[in-house]
Each structure stands twice: as C-alpha cells, then as structure tokens.
MIVOTI-283308 format. One record per residue (C-alpha): x, y, z; residue in one letter. Coordinates in steps of 0.001 Angstrom, whole numbers. Example, Ala and Ser with C-alpha at 12.3 -4.5 7.8 and 13.67 -1.06 7.14 Angstrom:
residues 2
DRENDREN       u       v       w type
DRENDREN   12300   -4500    7800    A
DRENDREN   13670   -1060    7140    S
end
This chain:
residues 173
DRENDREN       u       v       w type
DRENDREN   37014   -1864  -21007    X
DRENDREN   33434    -528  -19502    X
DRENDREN   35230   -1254  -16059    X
DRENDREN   38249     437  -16691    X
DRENDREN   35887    3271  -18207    X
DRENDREN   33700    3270  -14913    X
DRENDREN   36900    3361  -12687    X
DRENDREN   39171    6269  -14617    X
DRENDREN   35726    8356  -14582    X
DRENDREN   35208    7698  -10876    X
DRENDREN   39526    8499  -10262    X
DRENDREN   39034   12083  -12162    X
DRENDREN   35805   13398  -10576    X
DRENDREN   38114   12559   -7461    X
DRENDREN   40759   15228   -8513    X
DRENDREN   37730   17221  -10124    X
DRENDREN   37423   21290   -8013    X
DRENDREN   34155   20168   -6688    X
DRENDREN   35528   17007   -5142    X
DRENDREN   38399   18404   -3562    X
DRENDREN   35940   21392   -2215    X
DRENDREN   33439   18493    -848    X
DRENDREN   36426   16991    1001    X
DRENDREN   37452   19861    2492    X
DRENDREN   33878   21310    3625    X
DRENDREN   33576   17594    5039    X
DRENDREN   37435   16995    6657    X
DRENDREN   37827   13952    4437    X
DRENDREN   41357   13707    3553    X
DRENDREN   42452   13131    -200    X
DRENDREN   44824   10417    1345    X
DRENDREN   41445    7813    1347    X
DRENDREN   41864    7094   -2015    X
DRENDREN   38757    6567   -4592    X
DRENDREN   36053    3745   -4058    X
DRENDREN   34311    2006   -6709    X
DRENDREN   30905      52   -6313    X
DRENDREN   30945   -2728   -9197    X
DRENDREN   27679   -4403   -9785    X
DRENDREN   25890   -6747  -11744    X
DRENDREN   22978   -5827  -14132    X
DRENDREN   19861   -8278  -13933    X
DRENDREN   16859   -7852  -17182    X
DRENDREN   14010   -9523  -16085    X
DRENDREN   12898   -8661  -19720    X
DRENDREN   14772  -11407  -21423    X
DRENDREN   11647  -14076  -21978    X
DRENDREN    9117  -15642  -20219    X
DRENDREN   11681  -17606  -17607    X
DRENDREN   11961  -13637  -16703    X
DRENDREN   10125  -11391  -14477    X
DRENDREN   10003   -8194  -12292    X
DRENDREN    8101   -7588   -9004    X
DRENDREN    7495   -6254   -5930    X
DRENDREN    5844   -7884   -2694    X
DRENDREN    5320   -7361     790    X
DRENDREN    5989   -9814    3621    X
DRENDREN    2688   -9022    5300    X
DRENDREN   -1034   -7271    3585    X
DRENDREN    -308   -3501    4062    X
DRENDREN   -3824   -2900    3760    X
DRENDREN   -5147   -4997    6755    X
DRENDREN   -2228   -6354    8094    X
DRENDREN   -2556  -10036    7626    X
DRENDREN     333  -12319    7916    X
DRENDREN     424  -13159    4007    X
DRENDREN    2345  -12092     976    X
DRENDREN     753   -9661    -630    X
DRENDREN    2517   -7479   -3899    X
DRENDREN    2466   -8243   -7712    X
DRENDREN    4725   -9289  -10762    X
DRENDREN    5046   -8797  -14347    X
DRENDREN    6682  -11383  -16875    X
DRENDREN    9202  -10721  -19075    X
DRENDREN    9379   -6778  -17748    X
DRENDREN   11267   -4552  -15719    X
DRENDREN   11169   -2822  -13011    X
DRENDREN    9165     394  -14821    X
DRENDREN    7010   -1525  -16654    X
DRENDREN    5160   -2634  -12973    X
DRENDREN    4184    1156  -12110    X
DRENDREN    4063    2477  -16099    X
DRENDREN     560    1204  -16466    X
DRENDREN     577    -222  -19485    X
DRENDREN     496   -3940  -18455    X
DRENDREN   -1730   -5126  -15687    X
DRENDREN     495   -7338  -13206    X
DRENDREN    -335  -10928  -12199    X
DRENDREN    -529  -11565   -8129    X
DRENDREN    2494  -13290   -6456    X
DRENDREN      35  -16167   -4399    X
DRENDREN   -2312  -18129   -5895    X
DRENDREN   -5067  -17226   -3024    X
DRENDREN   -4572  -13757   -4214    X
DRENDREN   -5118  -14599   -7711    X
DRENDREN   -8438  -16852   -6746    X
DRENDREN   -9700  -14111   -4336    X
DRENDREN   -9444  -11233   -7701    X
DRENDREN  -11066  -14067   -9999    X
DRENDREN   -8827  -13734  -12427    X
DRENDREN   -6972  -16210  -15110    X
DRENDREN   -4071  -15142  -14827    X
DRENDREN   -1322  -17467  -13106    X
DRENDREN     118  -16516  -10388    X
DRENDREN    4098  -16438   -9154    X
DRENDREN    3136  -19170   -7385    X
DRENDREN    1922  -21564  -10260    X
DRENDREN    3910  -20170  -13276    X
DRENDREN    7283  -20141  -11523    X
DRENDREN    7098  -22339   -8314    X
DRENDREN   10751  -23161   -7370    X
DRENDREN   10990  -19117   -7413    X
DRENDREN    8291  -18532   -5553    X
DRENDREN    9710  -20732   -3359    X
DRENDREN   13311  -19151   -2914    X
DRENDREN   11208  -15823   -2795    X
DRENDREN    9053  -16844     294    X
DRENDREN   11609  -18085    2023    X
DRENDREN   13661  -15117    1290    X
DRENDREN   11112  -12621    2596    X
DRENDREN   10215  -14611    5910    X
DRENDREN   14473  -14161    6591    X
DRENDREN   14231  -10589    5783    X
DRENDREN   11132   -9690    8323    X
DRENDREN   13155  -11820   11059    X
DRENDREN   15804  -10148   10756    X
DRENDREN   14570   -6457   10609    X
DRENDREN   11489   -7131   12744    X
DRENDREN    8910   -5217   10394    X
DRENDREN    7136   -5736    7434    X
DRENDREN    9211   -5589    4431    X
DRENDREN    8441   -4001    1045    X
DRENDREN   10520   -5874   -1311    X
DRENDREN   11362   -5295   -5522    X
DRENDREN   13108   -8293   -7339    X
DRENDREN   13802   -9527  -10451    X
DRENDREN   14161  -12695  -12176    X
DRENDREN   16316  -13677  -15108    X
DRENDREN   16278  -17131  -16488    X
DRENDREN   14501  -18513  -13715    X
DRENDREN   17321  -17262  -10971    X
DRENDREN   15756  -14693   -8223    X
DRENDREN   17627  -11148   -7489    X
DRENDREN   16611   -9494   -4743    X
DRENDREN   17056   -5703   -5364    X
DRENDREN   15815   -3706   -2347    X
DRENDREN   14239   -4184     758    X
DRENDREN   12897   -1621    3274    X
DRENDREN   10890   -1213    6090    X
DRENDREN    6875   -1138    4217    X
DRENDREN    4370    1196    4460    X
DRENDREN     843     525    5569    X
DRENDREN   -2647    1859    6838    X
DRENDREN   -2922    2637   11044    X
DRENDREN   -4863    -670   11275    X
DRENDREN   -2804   -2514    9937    X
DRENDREN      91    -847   11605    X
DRENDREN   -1062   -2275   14999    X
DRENDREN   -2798   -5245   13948    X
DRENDREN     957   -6343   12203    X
DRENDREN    2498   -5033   15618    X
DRENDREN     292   -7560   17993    X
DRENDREN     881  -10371   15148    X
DRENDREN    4760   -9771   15701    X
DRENDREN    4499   -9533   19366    X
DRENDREN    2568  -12793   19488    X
DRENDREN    4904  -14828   17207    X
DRENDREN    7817  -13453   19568    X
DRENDREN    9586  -11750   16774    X
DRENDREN    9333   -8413   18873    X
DRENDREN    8698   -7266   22263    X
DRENDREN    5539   -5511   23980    X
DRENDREN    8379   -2848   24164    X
end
C-alpha cells in the first residue's frame, strides 16, 4: 500500500501545472511517462549488531594510505555529527594511537570491517581518488550509502597524488 501510495503521488505531481510547465521550459515530452526510484530503508539503530559511520579510504589530514573515519553503534546517520555521542575509530591503530578503550570497528565487528575494507580499496580503484564514504550496518550486514570523491588538506592532496602515482593507480598526467 506505501508503494502504491509513493507511485500514485509521483503519477499526479506528473500531471500537476508545475510539472507540465518544467517539461515544457525543458523540451521533455509528456510521452516519457513517470519514473519511480524504489529503495530500501537500512536503521543502523536497531541494537548493538547495528551501526552508522563514515570513513575515508586514505588520512585526509596527512595523506597516508590508511583508513581513517569513525562509527557509532546502534545510531544513525545524525547521531555521528549531532554531538551527543562521541564515535569509536574504524581501525584498531587508530583507536591505540587516541588511547582510548573504546573498541574499534575493527575488533567489535571484524567480518564487517572486513567487507568494509575491502569495499573501500574497490571504490578508490575504481574512481582513482580518495573516497569519503557513509554506511550503515543492520544486523551485522554492511550498506554502503554514498561515496564521493574526499576532501583533504594541500599536503595531503599531493602527498595522496604521488602515493597513487607510485602504486600505478594513476598517471604522472
């Protein structure tokens, strides 16, 4: 019923003035027909086999070829930047390096840090930058939700560039 609900509400903005003026401003004939992106909903505030993060392939800071970002269990996606819960780190290294107690990604949910790491390494191949990545977890299955292109200081801008040139993943060019 929700469906059907989504998809009649998606059919009458079609017909709605404002559509039909978009179309024509745009030379989009009202032959197309309507589209309709279904998707699923993941909570990675169900429990503690649940968890929201985000990570970056490389350090954004100073460029080093690690994964550097943070997590929260049992949260979503707002509770990482609201504040009022301080995430754990994503690698244990991380987690030793800040001295805190804390477990890490790494050590409270191995077989997902896992899938994760492997996940990110196949998404900086194959866009040939540093990725900034947000995910989710729900009962201990991993849902990527976004990736794009990360931001980062100068330094590590071109020490990240060199790195990628070395490892052949892009060219001097």
């Amino acid at each position: 019923d929700q469906l059907f609900g989504a998809i009649s509400a998606v059919f009458l903005s079609w017909n709605s003035n404002r559509a039909k003026v978009y179309r024509k401003l745009n030379h989009i004939s009202s032959d197309w027909g309507t589209a309709v992106n279904v998707q699923s909903m993941v909570f990675g505030n169900m429990g503690n086999n649940c968890a929201t993060g985000v990570v970056f392939t490389r350090n954004p800071s100073d460029g080093k070829d690690e994964i550097y970002g943070e997590y929260l269990i049992n949260a979503q996606g707002e509770d990482v930047v609201a504040g009022t819960r301080t995430p754990q780190y994503i690698t244990k290294k991380a987690k030793n390096n800040a001295k805190v107690k804390e477990p890490s990604m790494e050590e409270s949910m191995p077989k997902v840090y896992k899938e994760l790491f492997n996940i990110l390494k196949k998404l900086e191949t194959h866009y040939k930058d540093m990725q900034d990545v947000e995910f989710t977890v729900e009962n201990k299955r991993l849902w990527i939700l976004q990736t794009r292109s990360g931001k980062r200081t100068a330094k590590s801008a071109v020490k990240i560039a060199v790195d990628m040139v070395k490892e052949k993943l892009i060219s001097k060019k």
